[in-house]
Each structure stands twice: as structure tokens, then as C-alpha cells.
C-alpha positions as CSV (number, residue, x, y, z in Angstrom):
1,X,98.5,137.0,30.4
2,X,96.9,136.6,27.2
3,X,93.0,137.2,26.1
4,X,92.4,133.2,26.1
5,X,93.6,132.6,29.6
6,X,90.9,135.4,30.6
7,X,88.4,134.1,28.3
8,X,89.0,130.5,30.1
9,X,89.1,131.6,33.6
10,X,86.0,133.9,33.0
11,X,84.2,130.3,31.6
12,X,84.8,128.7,34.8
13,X,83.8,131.5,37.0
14,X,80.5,130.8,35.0
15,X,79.8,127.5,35.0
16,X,80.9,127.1,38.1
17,X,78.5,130.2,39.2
18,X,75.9,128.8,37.1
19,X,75.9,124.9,38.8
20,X,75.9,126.7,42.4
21,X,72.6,128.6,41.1
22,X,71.3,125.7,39.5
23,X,72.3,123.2,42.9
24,X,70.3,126.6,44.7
25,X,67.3,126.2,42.5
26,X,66.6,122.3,43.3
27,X,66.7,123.1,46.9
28,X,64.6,125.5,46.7
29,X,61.9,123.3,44.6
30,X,62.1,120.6,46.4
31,X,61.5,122.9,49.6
32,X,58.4,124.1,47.4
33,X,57.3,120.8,46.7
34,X,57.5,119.8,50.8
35,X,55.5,123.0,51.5
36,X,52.5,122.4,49.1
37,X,52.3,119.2,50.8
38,X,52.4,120.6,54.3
39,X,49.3,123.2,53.0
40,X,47.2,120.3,51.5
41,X,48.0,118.3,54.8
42,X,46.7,121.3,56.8
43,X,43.8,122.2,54.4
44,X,42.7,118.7,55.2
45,X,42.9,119.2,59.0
46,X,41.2,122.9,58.7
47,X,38.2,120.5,57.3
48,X,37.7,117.7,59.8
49,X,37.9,119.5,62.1
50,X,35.4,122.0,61.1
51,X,33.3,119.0,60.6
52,X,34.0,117.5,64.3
53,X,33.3,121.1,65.4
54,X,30.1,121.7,63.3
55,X,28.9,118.1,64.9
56,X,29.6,119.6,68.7
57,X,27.3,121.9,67.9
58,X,24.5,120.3,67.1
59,X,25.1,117.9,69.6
60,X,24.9,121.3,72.1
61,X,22.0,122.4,70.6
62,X,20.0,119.2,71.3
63,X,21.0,119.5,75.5
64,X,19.8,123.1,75.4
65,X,17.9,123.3,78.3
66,X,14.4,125.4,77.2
67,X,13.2,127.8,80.0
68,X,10.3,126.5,81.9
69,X,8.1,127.6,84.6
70,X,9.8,128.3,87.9
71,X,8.7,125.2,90.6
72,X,5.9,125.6,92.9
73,X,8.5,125.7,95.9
74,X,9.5,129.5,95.2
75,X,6.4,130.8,94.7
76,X,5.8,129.3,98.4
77,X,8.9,131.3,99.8
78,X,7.7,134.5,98.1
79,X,4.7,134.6,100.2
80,X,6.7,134.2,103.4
81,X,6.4,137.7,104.9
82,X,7.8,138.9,108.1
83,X,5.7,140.7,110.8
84,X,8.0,143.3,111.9
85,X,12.1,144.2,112.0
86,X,13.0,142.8,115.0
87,X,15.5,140.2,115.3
88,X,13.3,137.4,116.7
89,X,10.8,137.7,113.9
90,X,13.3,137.8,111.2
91,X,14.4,134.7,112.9
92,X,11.3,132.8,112.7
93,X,11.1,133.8,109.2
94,X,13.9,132.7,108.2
95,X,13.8,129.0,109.6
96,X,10.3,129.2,107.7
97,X,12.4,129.8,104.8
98,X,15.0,127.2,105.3
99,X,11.9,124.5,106.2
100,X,10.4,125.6,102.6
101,X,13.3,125.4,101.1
102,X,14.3,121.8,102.5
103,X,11.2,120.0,101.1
């Protein structure tokens, strides 16, 4: 074998080394390129619906029910008292209750 036989099979295993690292490289840019798009697309998403979840809110807030005086019905049944522990009485008071309550 003589030097330029080397020399020339040495080329080859280069360029041909170099094209697969250069056919590696496109691939991978081009993969690149489909991810930034994928990220913008998300970003996008990440802000409408932040928006659309920002607008629920507000819309929540304004159905907040405000606490407001308990009704005039169960201060009535507070004042129901019974007489004594036996089971007729608690009886009695108890359809009192029930009466008071169905009004």
C-alpha cells in the first residue's frame, strides 16, 4: 500500500464523516426551529388563558354572597325552650320546632 492510497482513503473517511455530521446538524435545526415554535405557541396559550382565568375571577367576586343578618325565623326557634327531660315534653317541643321551622 502506498502513502497516497492512505491519504485517499483517509479523505473519504472524512468527507464522508463530515456530510453525516453536517446531514446531523440540519436535523437537529430544523428540530430547533419546530420547538421555538411549539414554545411561542404555548407562551400564547399560558396568556389567554390567564386572561379567561383572571376574568372568572372577577366574575366570582361579583356573586360573592356578603354576610347578612340571620332571618327572624331562627331567632324564634332559639327561644323555644323545653319544660322538663321527659320524653313527651321533648316531644311537644320539637313539633313546635318543626311548625317554626315550616313557616
Amino acid at each position: 500500500m502506498d502513502i497516497k492510497s492512505i491519504l485517499g482513503g483517509v479523505c473519504l473517511v472524512l468527507v464522508v464523516s463530515l456530510g453525516f455530521i453536517f446531514w446531523l446538524y440540519v436535523g437537529a435545526k430544523e428540530e430547533i426551529a419546530g420547538l421555538k415554535k411549539d414554545l411561542q405557541l404555548s407562551k400564547a396559550n399560558v396568556v389567554a388563558l390567564q386572561e379567561a382565568i383572571d376574568k372568572q375571577n372577577l366574575a366570582i367576586k361579583a356573586l360573592e354572597v356578603k354576610a347578612s343578618k340571620p332571618p327572624k325565623e331562627i331567632e324564634m326557634i332559639k327561644e323555644i325552650k323545653i319544660k322538663d327531660s321527659s320524653c313527651e315534653s321533648e316531644l311537644r317541643g320539637d313539633k313546635k320546632r318543626f311548625k317554626e321551622m315550616g313557616r
